[in-house]
C-alpha positions in Angstrom: 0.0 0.0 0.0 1.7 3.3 -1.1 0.0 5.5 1.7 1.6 9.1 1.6 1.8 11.9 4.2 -0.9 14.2 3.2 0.8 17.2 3.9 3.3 16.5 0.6 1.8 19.7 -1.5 2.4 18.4 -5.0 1.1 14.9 -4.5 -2.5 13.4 -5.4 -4.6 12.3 -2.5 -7.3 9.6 -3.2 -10.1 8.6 -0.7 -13.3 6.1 -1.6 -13.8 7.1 -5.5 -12.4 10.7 -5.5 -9.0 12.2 -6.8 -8.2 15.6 -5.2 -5.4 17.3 -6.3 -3.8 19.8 -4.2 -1.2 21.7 -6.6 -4.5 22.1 -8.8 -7.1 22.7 -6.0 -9.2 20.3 -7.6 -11.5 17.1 -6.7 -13.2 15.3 -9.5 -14.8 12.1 -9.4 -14.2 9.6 -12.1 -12.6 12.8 -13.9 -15.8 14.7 -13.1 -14.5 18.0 -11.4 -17.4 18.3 -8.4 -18.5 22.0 -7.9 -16.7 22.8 -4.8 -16.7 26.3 -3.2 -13.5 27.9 -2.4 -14.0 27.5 1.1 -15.3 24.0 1.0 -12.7 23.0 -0.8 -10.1 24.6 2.1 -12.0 23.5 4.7 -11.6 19.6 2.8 -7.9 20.3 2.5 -7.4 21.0 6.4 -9.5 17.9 7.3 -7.7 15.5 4.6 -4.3 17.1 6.2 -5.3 15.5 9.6 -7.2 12.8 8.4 -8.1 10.8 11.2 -7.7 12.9 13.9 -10.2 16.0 15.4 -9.8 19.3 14.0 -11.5 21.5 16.3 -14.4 24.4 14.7 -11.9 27.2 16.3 -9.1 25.6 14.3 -10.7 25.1 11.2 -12.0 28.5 11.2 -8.6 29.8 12.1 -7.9 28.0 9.0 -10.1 28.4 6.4 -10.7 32.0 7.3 -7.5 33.6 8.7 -8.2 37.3 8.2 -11.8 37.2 9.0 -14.9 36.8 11.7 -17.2 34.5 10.9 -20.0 32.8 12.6 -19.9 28.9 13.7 -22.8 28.7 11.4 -20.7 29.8 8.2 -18.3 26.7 8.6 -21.5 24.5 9.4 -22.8 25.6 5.8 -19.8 24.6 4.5 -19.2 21.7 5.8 -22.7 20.7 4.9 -22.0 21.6 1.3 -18.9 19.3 1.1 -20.7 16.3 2.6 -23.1 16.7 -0.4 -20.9 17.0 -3.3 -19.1 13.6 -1.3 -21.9 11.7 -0.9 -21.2 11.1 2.2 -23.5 8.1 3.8 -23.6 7.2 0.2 -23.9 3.2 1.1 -22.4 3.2 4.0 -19.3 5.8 3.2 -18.6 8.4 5.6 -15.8 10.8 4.9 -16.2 13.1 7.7 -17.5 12.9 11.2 -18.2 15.6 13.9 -18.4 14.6 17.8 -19.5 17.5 20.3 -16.7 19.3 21.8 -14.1 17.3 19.6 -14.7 19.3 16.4 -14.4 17.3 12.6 -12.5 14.4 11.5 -12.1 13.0 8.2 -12.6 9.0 8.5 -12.0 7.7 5.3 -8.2 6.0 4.0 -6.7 8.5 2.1 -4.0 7.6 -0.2 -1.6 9.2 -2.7 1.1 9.4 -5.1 4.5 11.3 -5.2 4.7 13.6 -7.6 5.7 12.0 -11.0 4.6 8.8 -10.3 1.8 8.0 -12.9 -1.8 7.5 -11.5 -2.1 4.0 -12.7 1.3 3.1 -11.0 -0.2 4.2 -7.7 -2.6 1.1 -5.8 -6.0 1.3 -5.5 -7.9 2.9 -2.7 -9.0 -0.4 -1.6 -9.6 0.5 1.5 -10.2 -2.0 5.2 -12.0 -4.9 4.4 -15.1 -5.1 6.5 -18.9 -7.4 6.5 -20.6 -4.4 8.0 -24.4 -4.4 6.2 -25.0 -0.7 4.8 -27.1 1.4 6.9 -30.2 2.4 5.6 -30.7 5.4 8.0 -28.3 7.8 10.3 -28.0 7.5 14.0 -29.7 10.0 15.7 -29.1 11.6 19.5 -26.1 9.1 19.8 -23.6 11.6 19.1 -22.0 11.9 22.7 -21.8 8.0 23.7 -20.5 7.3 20.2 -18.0 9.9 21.2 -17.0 8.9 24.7 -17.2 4.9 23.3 -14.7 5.9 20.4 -11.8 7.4 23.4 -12.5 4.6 25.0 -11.7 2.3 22.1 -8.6 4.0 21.3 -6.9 2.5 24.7 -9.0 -0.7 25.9 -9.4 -3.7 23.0 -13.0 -5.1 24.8 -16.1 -3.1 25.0 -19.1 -4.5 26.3 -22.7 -2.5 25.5 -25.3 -3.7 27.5 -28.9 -3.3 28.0 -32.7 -4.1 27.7 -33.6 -5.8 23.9 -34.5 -3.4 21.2 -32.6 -0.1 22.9 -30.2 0.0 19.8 -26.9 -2.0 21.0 -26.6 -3.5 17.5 -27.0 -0.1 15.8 -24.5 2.1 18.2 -22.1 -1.0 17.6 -22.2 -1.1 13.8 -21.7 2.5 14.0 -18.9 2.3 16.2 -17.3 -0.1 13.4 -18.1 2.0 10.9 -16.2 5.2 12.5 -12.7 2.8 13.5 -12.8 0.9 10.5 -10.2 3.9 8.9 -7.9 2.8 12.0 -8.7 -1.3 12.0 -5.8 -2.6 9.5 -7.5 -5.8 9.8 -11.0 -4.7 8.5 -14.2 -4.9 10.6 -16.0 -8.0 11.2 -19.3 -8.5 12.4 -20.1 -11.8 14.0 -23.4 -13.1 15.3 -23.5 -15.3 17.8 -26.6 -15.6 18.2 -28.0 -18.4 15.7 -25.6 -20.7 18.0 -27.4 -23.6 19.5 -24.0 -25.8 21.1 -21.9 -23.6 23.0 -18.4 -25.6 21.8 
């Protein structure tokens, strides 16, 4: 896997089935250009700069808008506008994330080339391998467990979510795959136990 640092300004970041291209200060999509905004677009370069980690609003706007004041709202609009022209939830592909007090973090494998290499030289964005079934709707009002769960994955290996039938244990646990799968180099694997009849 040729997986660059980001922060290389001449080379060509790749992430799910998009091509950005720093130098150019373009992202196209099966060589369709998508009709980013300029701030958008700056706001997508910060994130894909840290991917992985949380880029705080204050930081972003710091960022994206260095000589100016602007409103929380003006980055939410923005960030709003670049989760459309991603597709982002498009079956079951999340690019970037926000958790309360933690700020935005973009989730998905990004990889790259060094300048000169040709495109075609450069792997595939494969991506982790994973048997997670596509979500057919967000989670809702989960925002804060899924946030203190996902620090607590990042230093314990076990989990264990408990609680009455039908509360939505599955669901916050798919989720929970969904958001490490970026960090799992092994993939994500779901496996139900619960068609077993003999214990051994």
């Amino acid at each position: 896997m040729n997986r660059l640092e980001p922060h290389e300004p001449d080379a060509v970041l790749r992430f799910g089935p998009f091509t950005l291209q720093r130098q150019q200060r373009l992202v196209s999509e099966a060589g369709r250009p998508l009709p980013l905004g300029g701030r958008a677009l700056e706001i997508l370069l910060v994130l894909v700069e840290c991917a992985g980690q949380f880029v705080s609003k204050d930081t972003l706007i710091a960022r994206v808008w260095p000589r100016s004041v602007v409103e929380e709202i003006n980055l939410r609009v923005h960030i709003a506008a670049l989760r459309r022209a991603l597709d982002d939830g498009r079956d079951g592909q999340h690019y970037i994330i926000n958790l309360p007090q933690r700020g935005y973090c973009f989730v998905a494998p990004v990889y790259g080339r060094a300048p000169g290499e040709s495109l075609a030289s450069a792997p595939a964005p494969s991506g982790p391998r994973h048997n997670l079934p596509a979500r057919l709707s967000p989670v809702i009002g989960r925002e804060e467990l899924l946030g203190s769960l996902l620090r607590r994955l990042s230093g314990q290996r076990l989990v264990t979510l408990v609680g009455p039938a039908g509360v939505g244990k599955s669901t916050l646990a798919l989720r929970l795959a969904e958001l490490r799968l970026p960090r799992c180099r092994d993939g994500a694997w779901l496996v139900d136990l619960g068609a077993l009849r003999e214990p051994a």
